[in-house]
C-alpha positions in Angstrom: -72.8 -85.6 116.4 -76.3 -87.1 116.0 -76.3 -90.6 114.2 -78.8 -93.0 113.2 -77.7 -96.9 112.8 -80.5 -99.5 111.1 -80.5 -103.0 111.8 -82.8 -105.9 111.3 -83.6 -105.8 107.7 -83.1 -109.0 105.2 -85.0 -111.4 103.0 -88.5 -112.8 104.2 -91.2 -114.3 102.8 -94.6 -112.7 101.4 -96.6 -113.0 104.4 -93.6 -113.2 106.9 -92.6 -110.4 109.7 -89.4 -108.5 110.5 -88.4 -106.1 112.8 -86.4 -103.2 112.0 -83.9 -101.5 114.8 -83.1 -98.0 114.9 -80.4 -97.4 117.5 -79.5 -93.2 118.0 -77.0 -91.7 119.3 -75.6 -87.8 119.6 -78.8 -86.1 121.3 -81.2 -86.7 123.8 -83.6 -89.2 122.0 -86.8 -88.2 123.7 -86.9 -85.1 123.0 -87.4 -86.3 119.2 -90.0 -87.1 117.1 -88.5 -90.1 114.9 -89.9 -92.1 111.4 -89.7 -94.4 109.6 -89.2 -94.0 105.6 -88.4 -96.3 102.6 -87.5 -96.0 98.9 -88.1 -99.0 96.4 -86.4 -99.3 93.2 -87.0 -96.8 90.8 -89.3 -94.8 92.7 -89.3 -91.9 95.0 -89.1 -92.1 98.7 -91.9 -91.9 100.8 -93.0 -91.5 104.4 -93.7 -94.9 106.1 -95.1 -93.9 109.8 -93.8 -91.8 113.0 -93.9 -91.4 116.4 -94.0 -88.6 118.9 -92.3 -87.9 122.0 -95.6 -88.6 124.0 -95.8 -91.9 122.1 -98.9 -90.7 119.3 -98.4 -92.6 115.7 -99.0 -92.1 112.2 -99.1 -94.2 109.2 -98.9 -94.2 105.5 -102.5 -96.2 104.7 -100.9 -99.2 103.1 -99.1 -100.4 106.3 -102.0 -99.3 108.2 -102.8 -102.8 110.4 -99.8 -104.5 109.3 -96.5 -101.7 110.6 -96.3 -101.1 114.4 -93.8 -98.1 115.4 -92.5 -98.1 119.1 -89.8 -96.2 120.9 -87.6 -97.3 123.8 -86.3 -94.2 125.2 -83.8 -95.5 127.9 -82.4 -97.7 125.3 -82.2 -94.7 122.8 -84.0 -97.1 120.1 -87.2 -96.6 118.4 -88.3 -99.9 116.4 -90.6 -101.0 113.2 -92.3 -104.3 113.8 -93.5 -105.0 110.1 -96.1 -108.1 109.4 -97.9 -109.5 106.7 -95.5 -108.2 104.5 -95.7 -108.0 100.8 -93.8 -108.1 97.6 -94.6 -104.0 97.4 -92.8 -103.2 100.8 -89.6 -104.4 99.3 -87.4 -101.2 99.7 -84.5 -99.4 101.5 -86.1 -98.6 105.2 -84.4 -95.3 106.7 -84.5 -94.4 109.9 -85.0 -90.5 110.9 -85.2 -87.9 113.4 -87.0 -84.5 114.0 -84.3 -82.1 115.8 -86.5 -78.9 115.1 -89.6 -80.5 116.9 -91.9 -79.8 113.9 -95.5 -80.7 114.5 -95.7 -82.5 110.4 -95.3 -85.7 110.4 -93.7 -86.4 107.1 -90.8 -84.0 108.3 -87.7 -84.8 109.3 -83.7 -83.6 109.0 -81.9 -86.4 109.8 -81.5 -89.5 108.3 -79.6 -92.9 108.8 -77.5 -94.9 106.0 -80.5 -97.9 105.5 -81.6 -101.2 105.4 -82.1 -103.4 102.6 -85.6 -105.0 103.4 -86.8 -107.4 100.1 -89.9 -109.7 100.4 -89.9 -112.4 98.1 -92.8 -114.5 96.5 
């Protein structure tokens, strides 16, 4: 059974850093591609940033500079290193996973249960 586990999130400062931990488990995790998504209050959820198997990233412009997504294959762990961060990136981050290898990088079919990450003023 393939399972996704998200750690690291909390309460930080405008301006401040975290980084988010997403441990797998269930499947060989470098045959993946995995991502990074997050849904604020209210609104829908949307794609945050990605990486392949051979280590190539995407991002959604607004974290562009600021987000930094790495994978530790050994450790099974890919990992969101978030700076600068502001009051608009407060949202529930999920972590997710690619098992049909699909070139898109918005798409993915499995998902973790989330972590609360809220930037305050």
């Amino acid at each position: 059974q393939v399972q996704l586990v998200e750690s690291g999130g909390g309460l930080v400062q405008a301006g401040g850093s975290l980084r988010l931990s997403c441990a797998a488990s269930g499947y060989i995790f470098n045959n993946f591609k995995m991502g990074w998504f997050r849904q604020a209050p209210g609104k829908d959820g949307e794609f945050v940033g990605g990486i392949r198997v051979d280590g190539s990233t995407s991002y959604k412009d607004s974290v562009v500079g600021r987000f930094t997504i790495s994978r530790d294959n050994p450790k099974n762990t890919m990992y969101l290193q978030m700076n600068s961060l502001k009051l608009e990136d407060t949202a529930v981050y999920y972590c997710a996973a690619d098992s049909r290898r699909r070139i898109t990088w918005h798409v993915y079919d499995i998902f973790g249960q989330g972590t609360q990450v809220t930037v305050s003023s």
